[in-house]
Each structure stands twice: as C-alpha cells, then as structure tokens.
N, C-alpha and C positions, 0 to 999 in steps of 0.2 A: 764127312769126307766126300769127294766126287770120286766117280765111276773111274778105271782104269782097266784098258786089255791092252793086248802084246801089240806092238809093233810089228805092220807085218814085213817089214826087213828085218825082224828078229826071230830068233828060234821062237814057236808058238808059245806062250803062255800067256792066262788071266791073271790078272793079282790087282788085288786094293795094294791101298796105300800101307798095309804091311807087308805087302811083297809073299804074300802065298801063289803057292803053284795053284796052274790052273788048268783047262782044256785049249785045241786047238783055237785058234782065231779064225772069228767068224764076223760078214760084214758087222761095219759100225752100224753106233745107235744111229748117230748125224750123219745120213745120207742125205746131203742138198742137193734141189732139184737141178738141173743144168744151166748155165749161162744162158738168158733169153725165155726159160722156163719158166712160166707164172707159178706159185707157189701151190700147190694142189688144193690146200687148205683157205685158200685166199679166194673168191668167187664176187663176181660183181665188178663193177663199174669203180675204178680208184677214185673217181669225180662223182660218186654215187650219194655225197653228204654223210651226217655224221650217223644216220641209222640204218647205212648199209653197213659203213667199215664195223658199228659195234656189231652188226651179225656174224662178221665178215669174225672179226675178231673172237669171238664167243663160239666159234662152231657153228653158224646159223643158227642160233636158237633162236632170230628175230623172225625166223622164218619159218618158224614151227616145226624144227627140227625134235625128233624125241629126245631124251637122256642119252639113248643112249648111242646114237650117231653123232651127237654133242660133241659127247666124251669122247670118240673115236678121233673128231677132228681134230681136236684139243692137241689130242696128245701124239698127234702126227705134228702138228705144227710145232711142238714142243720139241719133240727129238729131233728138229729139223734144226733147234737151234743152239743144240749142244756145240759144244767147241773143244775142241779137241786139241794135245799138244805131246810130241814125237819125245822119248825118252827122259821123262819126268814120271817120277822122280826121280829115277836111274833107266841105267842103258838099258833097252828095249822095252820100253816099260810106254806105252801110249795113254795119258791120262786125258779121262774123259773131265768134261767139265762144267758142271752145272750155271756158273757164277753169270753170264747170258740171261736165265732167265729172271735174273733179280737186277738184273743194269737197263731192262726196256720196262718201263711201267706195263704195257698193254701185254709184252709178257707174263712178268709176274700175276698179274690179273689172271690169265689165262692158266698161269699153274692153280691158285687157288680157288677158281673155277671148277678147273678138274677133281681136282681132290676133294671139292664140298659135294659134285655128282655124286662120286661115287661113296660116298662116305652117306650120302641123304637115300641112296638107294640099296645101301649094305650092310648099315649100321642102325642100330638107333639112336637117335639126338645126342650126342653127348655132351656132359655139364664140363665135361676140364679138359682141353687139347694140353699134352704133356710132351714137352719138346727135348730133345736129348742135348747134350752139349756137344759141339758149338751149332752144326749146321741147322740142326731140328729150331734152331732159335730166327733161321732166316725166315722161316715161312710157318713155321708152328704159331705163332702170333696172330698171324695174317689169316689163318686159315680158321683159328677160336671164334674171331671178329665176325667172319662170315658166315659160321657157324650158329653165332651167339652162344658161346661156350667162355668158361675161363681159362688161361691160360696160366702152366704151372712148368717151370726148367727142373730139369734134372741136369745136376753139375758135377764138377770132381770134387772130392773130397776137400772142405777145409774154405770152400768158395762160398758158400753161405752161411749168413748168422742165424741167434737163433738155434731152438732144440729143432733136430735132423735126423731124419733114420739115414741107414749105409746100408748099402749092398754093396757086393764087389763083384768080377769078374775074372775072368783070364783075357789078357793078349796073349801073341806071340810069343814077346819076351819077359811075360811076368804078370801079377796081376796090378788092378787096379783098382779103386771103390769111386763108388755114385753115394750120393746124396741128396736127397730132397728135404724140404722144409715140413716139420711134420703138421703144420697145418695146410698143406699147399691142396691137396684132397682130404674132403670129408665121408665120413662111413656113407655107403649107398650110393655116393654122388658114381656116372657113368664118365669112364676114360676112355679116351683117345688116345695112342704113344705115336708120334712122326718123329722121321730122321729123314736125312738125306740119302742114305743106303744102307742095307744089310748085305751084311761080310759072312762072319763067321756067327753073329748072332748074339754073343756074350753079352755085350751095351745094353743091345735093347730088351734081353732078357732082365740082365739088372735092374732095368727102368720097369718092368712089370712086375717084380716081384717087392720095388717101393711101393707101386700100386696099391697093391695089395695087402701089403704089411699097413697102409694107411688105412685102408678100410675098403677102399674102393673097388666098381667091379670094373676089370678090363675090359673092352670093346673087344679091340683088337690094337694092329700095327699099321701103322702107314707108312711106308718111303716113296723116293722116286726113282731111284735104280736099286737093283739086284747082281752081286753076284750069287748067284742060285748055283754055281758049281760048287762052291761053300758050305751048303748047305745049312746055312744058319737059321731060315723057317725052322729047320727040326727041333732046332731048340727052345721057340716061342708055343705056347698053352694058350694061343687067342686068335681068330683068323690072320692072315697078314695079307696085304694087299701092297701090289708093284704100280706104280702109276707107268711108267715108262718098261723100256723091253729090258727083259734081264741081261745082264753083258756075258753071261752063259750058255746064250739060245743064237 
C-alpha cells in the first residue's frame, strides 16, 4: 500500500489504507521546492552531459560523495516526488503515493540505489530479497538484482503452486494467511523482507516467521514509508529500516 495522513481541511487524523486512527497532522513527506526553485538535490550545469546528470542523479556519488551524504540526497529527492491526493480513499483521508517513483526510470534507479546504501552498510550481503504481496513486488526484484540476491514473493493464500508453508495474520476486520513456496528459501541462506510500508506490522511479521519456518536467517525489514504511530516495528524480531520519513513524525 502507499502512505496516507489526514487532510488538513479535515479533523486531524493518520490512517493507512485500513483507515486506523492516527496522530495530529504534521507537514507532508512531498514538500516541493517552489516555482523557479532549482531542485535542492539537482547540482550542476543541466547542459553538463551525461556524467554530470548521472551524479546529479545518484546523489553525487560521481563526485566522491560518501554513502552516506549519497543516501541523504537520494532520499530527499525521493520525498520530493511523492504525490499526493485529497480524500482517497474516503473523506479526509489524504493519500500519499509512491506509484511516481516507478513511472520515471531515473527515479526508480534512484530508490534502488538508496535501498542497496543502506542495506550494503547495515546488513550483511543477503542471498534472498523476499517481497511481500503486492507492492514489495514493485521494487523487491529490482533491488535482489542490484544486490545480486534471489528474489522470493510472499503471497495470499491459494496464489502459489506447489507444497507452501502459511502463516496468518490479523487485519482490522479479520485475519488473513501468507504463503510461500517451501522451496523459495533454503536453511542458512540470509533474508531480506521489503514492502512498501509498515502499518500495524502483522504482513510483514507473517513474512518473517515463513522465513524462518523455512530455514532461513532474517536480516532484517525494509519499507519505504512508515506509519510509526502504529507501531508495527514492535511487532517485528529483526532490525527494520524506513528509507523515507515516517508519516508519524
């Protein structure tokens, strides 16, 4: 799912896409720079050829940028391109919206850039990036590749062939079960688990406890938003890491 807070012509509340209460509303992630404003994260000459714009694009790292002022620009440029839309899915309800950074190629770059930083300075190597279903499949892929990892979906129940372990969870209104393919991780091999956000945490706990019933050792978690008011970390056993600002803060 994408990110969602309160509209602020509406009574204050946060809520993902199940519509949980949330904290007052506080600026958005996508503050764009102003009209006539050069892009903060954009430096150099537009006419500079093609190994300025890739610095340009990459965070300066052509420019002997470190990691981790890389990642810094990265991911300012990124919130900068979220998109936003007024009472969706219902009234007052302001849903944030990833789907931007997968429609510009040099975007999408730019998220799986980020995510490999910080994954290559916080994790150790890992053998299976494991993508949640649906969104975890936009960039879970993408980001195995750059990894040099394999890449393994977790799904809903009944969606893959093949012998499968199940977990289940709670939603809101009821629960639900995951599946993985029981060969999709082998014992020892090191995991990965990416989404697109953590909620309330239940999925992507799911998804580590197939981990693990497979043999495998968790890493950790990756998304790219957070509702952190949630508190859904609390429910995960493995570091978790926010690529982008919590819609919480």
């Amino acid at each position: 799912m994408s990110g969602v807070h309160p509209n602020s012509t509406s009574p204050p509340s946060h809520t993902s896409t199940a519509e949980h209460p949330a904290p007052p509303h506080q600026d958005s992630t996508a503050s764009h720079p102003p009209p006539g404003k050069p892009d903060p994260t954009l430096t150099g000459s537009a006419t500079g050829g093609d190994s300025d714009h890739a610095a340009a694009q990459r965070g300066l790292a052509a420019a002997g940028a470190s990691p981790t002022a890389e990642l810094a620009s990265l991911t300012l440029r990124l919130k900068n391109s979220l998109r936003q839309f007024p009472d969706f899915p219902s009234p007052g309800i302001l849903f944030e919206d990833i789907m931007p950074l997968f429609a510009d190629a040099k975007l999408h770059d730019d998220l799986i850039r980020a995510l490999s930083l910080h994954v290559s300075q916080n994790f150790d190597k890992p053998d299976v990036v494991v993508g949640l279903d649906a969104r975890g499949f936009l960039f879970g892929p993408s980001l195995a590749l750059r990894l040099g990892a394999g890449f393994a979906p977790v799904r809903k129940k009944g969606k893959l062939p093949g012998p499968c372990e199940t977990a289940g969870y709670e939603k809101e209104y009821g629960s639900d079960f995951f599946q993985m393919q029981a060969d999709a991780v082998k014992p020892g091999q090191k995991v990965l688990v990416v989404d697109d956000i953590i909620a309330t945490g239940g999925s992507a706990q799911a998804a580590g406890s197939l981990v693990k019933k497979l043999g495998g050792t968790l890493l950790g978690y990756a998304f790219i938003l957070e509702l952190d008011f949630l508190k859904g970390r609390d429910k995960l056993d493995a570091p978790v890491y926010t690529l982008l600002s919590s819609q919480g803060k």
